[in-house]
N, C-alpha and C positions, 0 to 999 in steps of 0.2 A: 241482334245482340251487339251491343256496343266493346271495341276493342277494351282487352285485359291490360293490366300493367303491364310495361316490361319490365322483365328480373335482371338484375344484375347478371347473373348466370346467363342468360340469354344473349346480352349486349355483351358477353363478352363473348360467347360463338359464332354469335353473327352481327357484325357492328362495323365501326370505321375501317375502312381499307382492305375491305373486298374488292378481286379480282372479276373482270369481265367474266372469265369462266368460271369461279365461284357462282355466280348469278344463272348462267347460263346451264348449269347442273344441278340448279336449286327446285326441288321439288317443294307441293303442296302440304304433303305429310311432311318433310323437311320444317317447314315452319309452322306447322302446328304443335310440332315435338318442341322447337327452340323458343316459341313464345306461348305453350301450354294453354292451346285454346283447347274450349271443347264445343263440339257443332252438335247440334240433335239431329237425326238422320233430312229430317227436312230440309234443315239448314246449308248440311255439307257440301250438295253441288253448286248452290248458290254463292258459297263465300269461296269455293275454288275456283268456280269462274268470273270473279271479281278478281280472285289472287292473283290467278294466269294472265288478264289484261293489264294488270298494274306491273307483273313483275318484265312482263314483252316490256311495258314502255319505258321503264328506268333500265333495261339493256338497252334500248335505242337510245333514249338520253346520255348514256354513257359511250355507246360508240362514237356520238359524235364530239363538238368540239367546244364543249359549254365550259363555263370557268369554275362550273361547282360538277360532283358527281351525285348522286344521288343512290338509295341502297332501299331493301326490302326491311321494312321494319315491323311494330307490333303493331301497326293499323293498315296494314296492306291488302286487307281485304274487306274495306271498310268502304261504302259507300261515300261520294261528293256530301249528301247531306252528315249523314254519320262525322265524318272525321269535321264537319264545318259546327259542330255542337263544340267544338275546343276553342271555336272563337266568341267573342262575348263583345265587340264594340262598334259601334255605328258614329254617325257625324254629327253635326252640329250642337256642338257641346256651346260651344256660345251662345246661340241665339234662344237654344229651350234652356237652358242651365241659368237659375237667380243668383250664383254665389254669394255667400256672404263673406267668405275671407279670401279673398281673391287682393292679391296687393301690385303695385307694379314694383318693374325692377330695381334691386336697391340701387339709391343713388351714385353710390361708387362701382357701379358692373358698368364697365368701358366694353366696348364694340370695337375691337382691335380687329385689323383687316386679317384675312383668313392665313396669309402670308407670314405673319409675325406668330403666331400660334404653334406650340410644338407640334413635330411633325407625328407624332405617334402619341396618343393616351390612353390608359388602359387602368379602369379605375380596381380592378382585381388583382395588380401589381404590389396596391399600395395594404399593408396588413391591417384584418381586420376590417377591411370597408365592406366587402361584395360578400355576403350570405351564399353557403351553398343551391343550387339550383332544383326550384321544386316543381311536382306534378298538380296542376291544374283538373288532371281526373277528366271525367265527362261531362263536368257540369263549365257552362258558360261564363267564370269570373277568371279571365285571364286580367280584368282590369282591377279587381281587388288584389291580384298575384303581381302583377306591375307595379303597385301602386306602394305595397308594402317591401317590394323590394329596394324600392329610390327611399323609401322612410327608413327603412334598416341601415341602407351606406350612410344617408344624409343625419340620424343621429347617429351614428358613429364616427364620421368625420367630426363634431362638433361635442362628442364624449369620450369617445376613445372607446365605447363600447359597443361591439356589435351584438346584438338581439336576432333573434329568430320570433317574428311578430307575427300575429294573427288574419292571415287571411281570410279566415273564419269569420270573423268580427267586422271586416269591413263589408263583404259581400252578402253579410247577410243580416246586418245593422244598418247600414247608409241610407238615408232615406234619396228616394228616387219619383219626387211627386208629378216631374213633367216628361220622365218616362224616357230620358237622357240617353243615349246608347243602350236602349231596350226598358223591362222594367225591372233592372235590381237579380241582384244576384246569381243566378244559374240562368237565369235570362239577360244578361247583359246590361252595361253601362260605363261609365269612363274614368279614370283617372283621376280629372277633378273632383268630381262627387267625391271620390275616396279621401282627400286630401283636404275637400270642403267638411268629411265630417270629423275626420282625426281633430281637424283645428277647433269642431264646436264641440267636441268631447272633452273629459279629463282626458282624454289620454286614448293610447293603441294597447292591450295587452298583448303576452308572447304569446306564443305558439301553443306553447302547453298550455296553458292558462285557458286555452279556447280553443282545441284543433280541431283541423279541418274535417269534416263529416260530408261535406259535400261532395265528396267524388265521384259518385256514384251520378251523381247532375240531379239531385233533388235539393231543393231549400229546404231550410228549416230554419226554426227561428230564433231571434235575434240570438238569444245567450249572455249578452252582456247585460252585469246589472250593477248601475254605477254606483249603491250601496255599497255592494259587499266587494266591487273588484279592483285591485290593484293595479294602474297603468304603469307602465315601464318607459312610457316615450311621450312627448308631446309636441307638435310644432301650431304656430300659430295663424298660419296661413299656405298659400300659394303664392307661384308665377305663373301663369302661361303665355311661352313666348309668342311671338309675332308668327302666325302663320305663313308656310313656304320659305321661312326665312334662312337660310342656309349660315348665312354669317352668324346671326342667331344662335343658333343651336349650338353651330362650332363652339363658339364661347362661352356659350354654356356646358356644354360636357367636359371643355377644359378648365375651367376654373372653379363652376362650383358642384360639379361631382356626378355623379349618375343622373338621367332623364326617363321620364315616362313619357312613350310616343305611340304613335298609333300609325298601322299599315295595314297593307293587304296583304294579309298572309294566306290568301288563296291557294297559291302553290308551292308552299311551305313542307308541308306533310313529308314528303320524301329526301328531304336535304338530307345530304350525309357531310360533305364539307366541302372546302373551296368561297370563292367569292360570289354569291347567288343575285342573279339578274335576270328572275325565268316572272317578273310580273307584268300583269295588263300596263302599260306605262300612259297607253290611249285612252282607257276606262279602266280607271283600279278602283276596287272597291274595298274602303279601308272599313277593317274589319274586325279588328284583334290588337288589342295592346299588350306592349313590351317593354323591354328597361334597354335603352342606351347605356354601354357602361365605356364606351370609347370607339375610338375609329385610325387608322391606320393604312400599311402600303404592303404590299406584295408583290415582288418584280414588278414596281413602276404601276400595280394598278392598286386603285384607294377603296377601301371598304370603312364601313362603320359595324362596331363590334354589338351586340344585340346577344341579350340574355331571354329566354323563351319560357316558358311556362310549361313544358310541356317531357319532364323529366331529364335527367344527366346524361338520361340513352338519346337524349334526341341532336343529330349533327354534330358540332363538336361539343363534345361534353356537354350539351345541355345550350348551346349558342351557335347563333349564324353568323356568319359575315357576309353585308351587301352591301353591293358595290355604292360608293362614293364619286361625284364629281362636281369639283369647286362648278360647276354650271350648273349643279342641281337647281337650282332657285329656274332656269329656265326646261328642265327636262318636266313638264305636267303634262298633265292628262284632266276628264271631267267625269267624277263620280257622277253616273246619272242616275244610280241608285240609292239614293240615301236613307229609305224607308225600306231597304233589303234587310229582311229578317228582325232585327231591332233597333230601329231606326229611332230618334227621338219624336216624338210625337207631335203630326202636324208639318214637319219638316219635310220638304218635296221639292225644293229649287236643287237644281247640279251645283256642284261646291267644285272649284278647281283645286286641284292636289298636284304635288310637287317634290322629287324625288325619287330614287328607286324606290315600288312599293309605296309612295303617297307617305314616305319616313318625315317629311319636312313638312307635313300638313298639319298638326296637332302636338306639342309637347310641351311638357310642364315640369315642375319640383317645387319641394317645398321649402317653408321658408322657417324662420326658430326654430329650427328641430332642439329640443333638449331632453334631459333625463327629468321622468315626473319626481318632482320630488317627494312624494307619499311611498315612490317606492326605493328611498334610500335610506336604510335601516342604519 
């Protein structure tokens, strides 16, 4: 049985800022009450004693002296494979990926040294840009969920209106012929492709217009039909920056707005908050894509702000922070796995990644984002 929603009601009895001994008094039935599973009698010693080693090791994580703490959530008794169905992205989006709207950076985006760049940006601050934070469900499109989130800021920055768009639509319309970060949809793929298809379409519809069915981690199909349906958004292209680039990215999350990147969120699952550095940094296996929405300081130590796919209950509000350091460009490791699970196809060399969680290996945005005009009455 794959982990239920969590309810609001639930995240708020047991969620941010539990106590060592809160945890330590936390029973099995405790959390099947607070996150309303139901086990069939087969099931129930099974997922309790998954619950029981998960809930030991996030007391031991927190006894000791980590910069993030970690807490008992709705998939705490979910199997490594289980909870890894919430990731959906794999590597070499380059080398299998043909784009056709793929553009370089505009001529006036200057590479200002990391130095001269405000010290803090947070593109949620500014109204209207950042979309509430949504549930990716069971199924494998965290990169249709990333991709429509940087589309939401990025035509809102350049409209003044923020949209609630169809994940739906991209995940399960983008064609995915060389099998890019998996094959398409609930089985995974990247970014780009989403971004390559918005720009060959009329257009992205909202949310309503197309919602998301997918939760469940079944496909289905396309839905869009560009007869009868009204787009609300259009951009004409992409970027994707310079890979491991550190100076890069900076500049980019500072001046032209949200980012879609891609990391190993392998050991993500259990974040409750704080600034999190608990990844393979020797072998990270980037895995899962996300929205940069800025980055920042903490008594002296620097994080990047990162919006998840994975509901509002999840860490803070729906977002992690991890750790940052102007040296990223030399903290790598070497995915040796790059056909792990949904690999692009054919793809088998080690790719060197760079940064906490492999954050500075892969990132993109897009580029014309405007309002379609068919749908301005």
């Amino acid at each position: 049985m794959l982990f239920r929603s969590l309810t609001l009601l639930a995240a708020a009895g047991f969620a941010q800022g539990n106590t060592l001994k809160d945890l330590e008094s936390y029973s099995f039935d405790q959390f099947v009450s607070d996150f309303h599973h139901k086990f069939s009698a087969d099931e129930h010693n099974t997922r309790k004693e998954i619950f029981n080693q998960e809930l030991a090791r996030v007391i031991k994580h927190n006894q000791g002296k980590a910069g993030w703490t970690e807490s008992i959530n709705a998939n705490s008794h979910l199997t490594t494979k289980e909870k890894n169905v919430r990731l959906g992205r794999s590597k070499a989006v380059h080398q299998a990926h043909n784009p056709k709207h793929l553009k370089q950076l505009p001529a006036d985006f200057k590479l200002d040294e990391v130095s001269s760049l405000p010290k803090d940006v947070d593109w949620r601050n500014m109204p209207n840009v950042v979309s509430a934070v949504k549930d990716q469900g069971h199924c494998g499109s965290c990169w249709a969920f990333a991709a429509s989130a940087v589309l939401e800021s990025h035509v809102a920055l350049k409209t003044g209106l923020l949209y609630n768009l169809s994940p739906q639509q991209i995940a399960m319309c983008s064609p995915n012929p060389n099998s890019c970060g998996g094959t398409g949809g609930c089985n995974g793929a990247t970014s780009e492709i989403a971004f390559d298809y918005v720009a060959g379409m009329s257009g992205i519809l909202e949310e309503y217009q197309l919602g998301y069915s997918a939760y469940s981690g079944s496909n289905s199909a396309c839905g869009f039909d560009a007869a009868d349906a009204t787009p609300v958004a259009t951009i004409d292209g992409y970027v994707k920056l310079a890979e491991n680039n550190y100076t890069a990215l900076m500049n980019a999350i500072a001046k032209v707005g949200p980012i879609a990147v891609s990391v190993d969120a392998s050991n993500w699952h259990a974040y409750e908050g704080g600034i999190f550095n608990g990844c393979n940094q020797e072998q990270p296996d980037i895995n899962h894509a996300v929205t940069l929405v800025g980055y920042g300081e903490d008594n002296g130590q620097k994080y990047w702000t990162v919006r998840n796919s994975w509901s509002p209950s999840y860490g803070e509000l729906g977002y992690i922070r991890v750790l940052r350091d102007d040296a990223d460009e030399t903290n790598c490791g070497t995915d040796i796995t790059p056909q792990d699970g949904s690999a692009c196809e054919g793809e088998t060399d080690p790719v060197k990644v760079c940064g906490t969680c492999g954050i500075l290996y892969d990132s993109s945005f897009p580029t014309g984002a405007a309002r379609d005009r068919k749908s301005v009455v």
